[in-house]
DODRENDO-776819 format. One record per residue (C-alpha): residue number from 1; residue in three letters; x, y, z. Coordinates in nm, 3 decimals, m for minus. Example, Ala and Ser with C-alpha at 12.3 -4.5 7.8 and 13.67 -1.06 7.14 Angstrom:
+-----+-----+---------+---------+---------+
|   k |   r |      px |      py |      pz |
+-----+-----+---------+---------+---------+
|   1 | Ala |   1.230 |  m0.450 |   0.780 |
|   2 | Ser |   1.367 |  m0.106 |   0.714 |
+-----+-----+---------+---------+---------+
This chain:
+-----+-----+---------+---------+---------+
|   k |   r |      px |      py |      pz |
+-----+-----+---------+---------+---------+
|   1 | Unk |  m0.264 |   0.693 |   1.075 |
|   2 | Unk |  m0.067 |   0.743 |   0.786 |
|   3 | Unk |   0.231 |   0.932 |   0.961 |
|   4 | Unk |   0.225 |   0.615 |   1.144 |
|   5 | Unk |   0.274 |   0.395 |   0.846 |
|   6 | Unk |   0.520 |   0.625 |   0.707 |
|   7 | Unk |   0.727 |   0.569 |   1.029 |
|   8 | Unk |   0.724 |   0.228 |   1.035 |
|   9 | Unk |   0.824 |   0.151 |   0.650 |
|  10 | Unk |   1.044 |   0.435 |   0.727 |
|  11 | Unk |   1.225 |   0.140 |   1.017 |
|  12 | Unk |   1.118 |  m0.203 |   0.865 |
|  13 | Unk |   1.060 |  m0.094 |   0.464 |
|  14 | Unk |   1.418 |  m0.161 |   0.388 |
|  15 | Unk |   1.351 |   0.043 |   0.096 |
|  16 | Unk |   1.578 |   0.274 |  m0.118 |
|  17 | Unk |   1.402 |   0.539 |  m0.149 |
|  18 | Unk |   1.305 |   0.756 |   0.109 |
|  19 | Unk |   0.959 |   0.834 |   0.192 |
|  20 | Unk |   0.961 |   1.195 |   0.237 |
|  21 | Unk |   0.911 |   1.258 |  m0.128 |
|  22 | Unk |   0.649 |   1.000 |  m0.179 |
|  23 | Unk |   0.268 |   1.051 |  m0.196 |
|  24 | Unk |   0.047 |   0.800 |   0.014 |
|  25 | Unk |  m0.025 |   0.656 |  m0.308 |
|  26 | Unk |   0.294 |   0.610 |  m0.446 |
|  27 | Unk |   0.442 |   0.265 |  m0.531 |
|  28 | Unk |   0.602 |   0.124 |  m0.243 |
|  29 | Unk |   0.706 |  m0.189 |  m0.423 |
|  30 | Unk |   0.887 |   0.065 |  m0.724 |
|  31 | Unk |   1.026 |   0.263 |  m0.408 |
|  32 | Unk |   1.255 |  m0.073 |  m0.331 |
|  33 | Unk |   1.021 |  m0.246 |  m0.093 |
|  34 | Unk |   1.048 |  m0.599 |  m0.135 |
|  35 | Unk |   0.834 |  m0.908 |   0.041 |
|  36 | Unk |   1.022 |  m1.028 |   0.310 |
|  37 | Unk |   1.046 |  m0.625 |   0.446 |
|  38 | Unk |   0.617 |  m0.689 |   0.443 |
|  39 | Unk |   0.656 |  m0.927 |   0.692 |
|  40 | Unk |   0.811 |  m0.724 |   0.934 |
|  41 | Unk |   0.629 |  m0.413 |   0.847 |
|  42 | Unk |   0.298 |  m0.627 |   0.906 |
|  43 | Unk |   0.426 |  m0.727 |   1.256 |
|  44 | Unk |   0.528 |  m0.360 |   1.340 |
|  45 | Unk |   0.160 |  m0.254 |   1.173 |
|  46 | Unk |  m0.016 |  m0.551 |   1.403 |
|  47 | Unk |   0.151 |  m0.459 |   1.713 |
|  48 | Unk |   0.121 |  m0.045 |   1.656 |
|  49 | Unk |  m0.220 |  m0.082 |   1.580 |
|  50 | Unk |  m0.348 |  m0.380 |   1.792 |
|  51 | Unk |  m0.517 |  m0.586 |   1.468 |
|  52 | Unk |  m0.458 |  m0.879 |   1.302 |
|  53 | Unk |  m0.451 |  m0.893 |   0.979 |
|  54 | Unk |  m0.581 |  m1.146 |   0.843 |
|  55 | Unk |  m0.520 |  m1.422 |   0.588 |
|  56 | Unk |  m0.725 |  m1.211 |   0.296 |
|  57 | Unk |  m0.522 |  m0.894 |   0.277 |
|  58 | Unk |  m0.211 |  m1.069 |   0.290 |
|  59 | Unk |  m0.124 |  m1.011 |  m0.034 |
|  60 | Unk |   0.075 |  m0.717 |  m0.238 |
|  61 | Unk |  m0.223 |  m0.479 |  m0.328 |
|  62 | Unk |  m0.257 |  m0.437 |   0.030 |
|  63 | Unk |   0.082 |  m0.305 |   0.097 |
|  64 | Unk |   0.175 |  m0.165 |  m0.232 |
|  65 | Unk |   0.109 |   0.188 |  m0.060 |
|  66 | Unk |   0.074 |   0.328 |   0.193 |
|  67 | Unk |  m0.318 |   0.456 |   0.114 |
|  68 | Unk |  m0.395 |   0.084 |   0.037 |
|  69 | Unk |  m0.250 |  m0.045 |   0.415 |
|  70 | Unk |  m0.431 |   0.260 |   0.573 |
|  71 | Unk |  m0.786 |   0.148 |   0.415 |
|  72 | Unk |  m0.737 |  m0.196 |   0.507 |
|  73 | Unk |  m0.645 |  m0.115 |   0.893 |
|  74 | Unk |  m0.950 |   0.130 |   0.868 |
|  75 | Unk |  m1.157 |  m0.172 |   0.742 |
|  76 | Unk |  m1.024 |  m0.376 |   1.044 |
|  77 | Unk |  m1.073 |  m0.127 |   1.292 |
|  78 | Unk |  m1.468 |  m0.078 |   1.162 |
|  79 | Unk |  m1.486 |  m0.433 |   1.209 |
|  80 | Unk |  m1.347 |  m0.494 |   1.548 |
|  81 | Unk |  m1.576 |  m0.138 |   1.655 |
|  82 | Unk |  m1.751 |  m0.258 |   1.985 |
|  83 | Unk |  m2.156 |  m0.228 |   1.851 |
+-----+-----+---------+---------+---------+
């Protein structure tokens, strides 16, 4: 999952650093990623990953690395498990 992530900020980040060099739990935000890059990384995340996120984790903890996106979509995923 978190190659994943690193792909897409990697094509809808914008950011100015590159990720290679970056820990999961690095600082995307200090890395140059900004909020209107969220949006489309959300919609890239959404679509790769068939969830909605929803209104709750739209906020910056939740993409301020890539760790803290990967726990959330594991969160989702647990939720939307078939029982």
């Amino acid at each position: 999952m978190n190659n994943a992530l690193r792909e897409i900020f990697a094509k809808q980040g914008r950011m100015a650093q590159a990720l290679d060099g970056l820990s999961d739990d690095a600082d995307l935000f200090a890395a140059g990623l900004d909020s209107l890059a969220i949006v489309n990384v959300m919609l890239a995340v959404e679509d790769r990953f068939d969830v909605e996120i929803p209104d709750e984790y739209l906020n910056r903890a939740t993409f301020s690395s890539i760790a803290a996106l990967a726990s959330v979509l594991h969160k989702l995923q647990a939720e939307q498990a078939p029982t």
